[in-house]
N, C-alpha and C positions, 0 to 999 in steps of 0.2 A: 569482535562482531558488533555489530551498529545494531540499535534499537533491540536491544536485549531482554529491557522489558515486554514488547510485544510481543519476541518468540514465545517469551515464556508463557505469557495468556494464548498462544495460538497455538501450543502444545497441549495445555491444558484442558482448552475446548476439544482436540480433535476427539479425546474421550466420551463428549457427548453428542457428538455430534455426528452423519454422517457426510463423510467428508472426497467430495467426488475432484480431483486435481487435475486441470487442461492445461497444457502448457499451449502457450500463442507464441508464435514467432514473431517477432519484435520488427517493426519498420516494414511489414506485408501487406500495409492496406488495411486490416481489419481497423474498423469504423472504432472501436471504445479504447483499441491498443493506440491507436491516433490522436484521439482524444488524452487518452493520459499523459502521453506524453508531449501535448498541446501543455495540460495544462503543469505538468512539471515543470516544464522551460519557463511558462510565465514565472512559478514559484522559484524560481532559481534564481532569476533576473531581476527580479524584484523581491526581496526577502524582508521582511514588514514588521513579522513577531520573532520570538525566539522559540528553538521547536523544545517543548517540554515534555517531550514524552505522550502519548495518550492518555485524554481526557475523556472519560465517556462522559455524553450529556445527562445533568439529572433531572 
């Protein structure tokens, strides 16, 4: 499984949190589903750093 640290903080939170889950259909138009994957493709294509995991800002 990829990005395993995440899960595990996103598992973690869903205890505190309440947590409402939409699924979008991928490639339908919706405006920010377009957008993400606008800007995935740029990150893909041009990869700059190396991904270390999440960082939270302090």
């Amino acid at each position: 499984m990829k990005n395993v640290d995440l899960w595990q903080r996103l598992d973690a939170a869903l205890g505190q949190h309440k947590i409402k889950w939409e699924w979008v259909k991928g490639h339908a138009g919706h405006p920010e589903n377009e957008r993400c994957d606008e800007l995935a493709r740029a990150a893909a294509s041009h990869p700059t750093l190396d991904d270390v995991g999440y960082l939270p800002e302090s």
